[in-house]
PLY file of the C-alpha trace (Angstrom):
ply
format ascii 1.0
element vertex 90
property float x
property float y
property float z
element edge 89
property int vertex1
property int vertex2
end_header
214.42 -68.63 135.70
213.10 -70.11 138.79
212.48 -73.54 139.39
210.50 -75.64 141.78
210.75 -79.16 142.68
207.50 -81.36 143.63
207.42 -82.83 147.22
205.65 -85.81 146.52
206.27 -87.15 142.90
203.21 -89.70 142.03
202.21 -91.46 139.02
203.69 -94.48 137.28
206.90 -95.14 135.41
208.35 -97.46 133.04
211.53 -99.51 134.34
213.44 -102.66 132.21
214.48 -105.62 133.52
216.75 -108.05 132.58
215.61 -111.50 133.92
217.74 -114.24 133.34
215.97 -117.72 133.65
216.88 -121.22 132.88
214.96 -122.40 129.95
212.07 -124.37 131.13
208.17 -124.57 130.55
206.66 -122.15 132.27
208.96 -119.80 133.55
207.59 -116.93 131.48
204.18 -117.32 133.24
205.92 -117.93 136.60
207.83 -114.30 136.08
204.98 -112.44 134.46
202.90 -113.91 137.57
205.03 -113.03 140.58
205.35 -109.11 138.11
201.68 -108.73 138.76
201.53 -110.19 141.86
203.54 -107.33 143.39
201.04 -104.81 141.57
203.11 -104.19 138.35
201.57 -103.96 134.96
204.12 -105.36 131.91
204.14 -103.04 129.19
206.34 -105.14 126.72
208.56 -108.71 127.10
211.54 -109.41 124.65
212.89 -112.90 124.77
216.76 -113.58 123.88
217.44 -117.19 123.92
221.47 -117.61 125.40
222.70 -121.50 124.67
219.67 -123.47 125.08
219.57 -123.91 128.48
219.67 -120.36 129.62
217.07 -117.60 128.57
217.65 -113.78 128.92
214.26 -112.01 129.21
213.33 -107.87 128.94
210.63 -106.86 130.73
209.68 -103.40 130.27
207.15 -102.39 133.88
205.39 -99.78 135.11
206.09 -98.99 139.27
205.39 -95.66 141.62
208.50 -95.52 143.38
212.33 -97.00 143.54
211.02 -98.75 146.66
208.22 -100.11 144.37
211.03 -101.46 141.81
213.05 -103.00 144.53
210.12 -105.17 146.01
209.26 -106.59 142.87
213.14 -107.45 141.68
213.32 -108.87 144.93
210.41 -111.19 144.56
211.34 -112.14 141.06
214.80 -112.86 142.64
213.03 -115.47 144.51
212.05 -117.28 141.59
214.07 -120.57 141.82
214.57 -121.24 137.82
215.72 -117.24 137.87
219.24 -117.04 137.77
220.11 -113.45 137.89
217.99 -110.43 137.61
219.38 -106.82 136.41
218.30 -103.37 135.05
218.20 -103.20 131.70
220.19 -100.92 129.90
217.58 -98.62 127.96
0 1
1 2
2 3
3 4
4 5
5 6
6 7
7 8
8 9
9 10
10 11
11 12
12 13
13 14
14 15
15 16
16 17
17 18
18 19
19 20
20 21
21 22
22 23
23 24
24 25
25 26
26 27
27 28
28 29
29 30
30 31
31 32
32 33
33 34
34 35
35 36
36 37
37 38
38 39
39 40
40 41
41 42
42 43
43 44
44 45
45 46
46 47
47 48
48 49
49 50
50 51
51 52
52 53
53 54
54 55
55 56
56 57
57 58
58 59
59 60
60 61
61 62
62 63
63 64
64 65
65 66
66 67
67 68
68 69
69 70
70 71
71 72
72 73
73 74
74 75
75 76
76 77
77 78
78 79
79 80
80 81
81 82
82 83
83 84
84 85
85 86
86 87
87 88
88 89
């Protein structure tokens, strides 16, 4: 059987993200925000509250590219009430 590999892969995939945030009004919006900003859509958001103070969030995303994924963890990163920022584990 032969195979072939594409060159250029385009299109958009679907990457999680484990964003954890302390637990304060309006960190949600401030994520979601900077996700878009970066020209992301969000295709789902799961909350896990830790101890009160701390809030794990799952953000499932669409990007074009690894490169793509990197630029917008690295934005989020930037986020001061973000503490850490993963990928999730599917």
């Amino acid at each position: 059987m032969d195979v072939e590999w594409e060159r250029e892969v385009s299109g958009e995939f679907t990457a999680e993200l484990r964003v954890e945030v302390a637990n304060q009004r309006g960190v949600l919006a401030t994520v979601a925000a900077a996700i878009a900003d970066m020209g992301s859509n969000i295709e789902n958001v799961a909350i896990e509250e830790r101890d009160g103070l701390n809030t794990s969030i799952i953000f499932t995303i669409t990007v074009s590219d690894r490169q793509h994924l990197a630029r917008v963890m690295r934005r989020i990163r930037h986020i001061p009430l973000v503490l850490r920022i993963s990928r999730a584990k599917s």
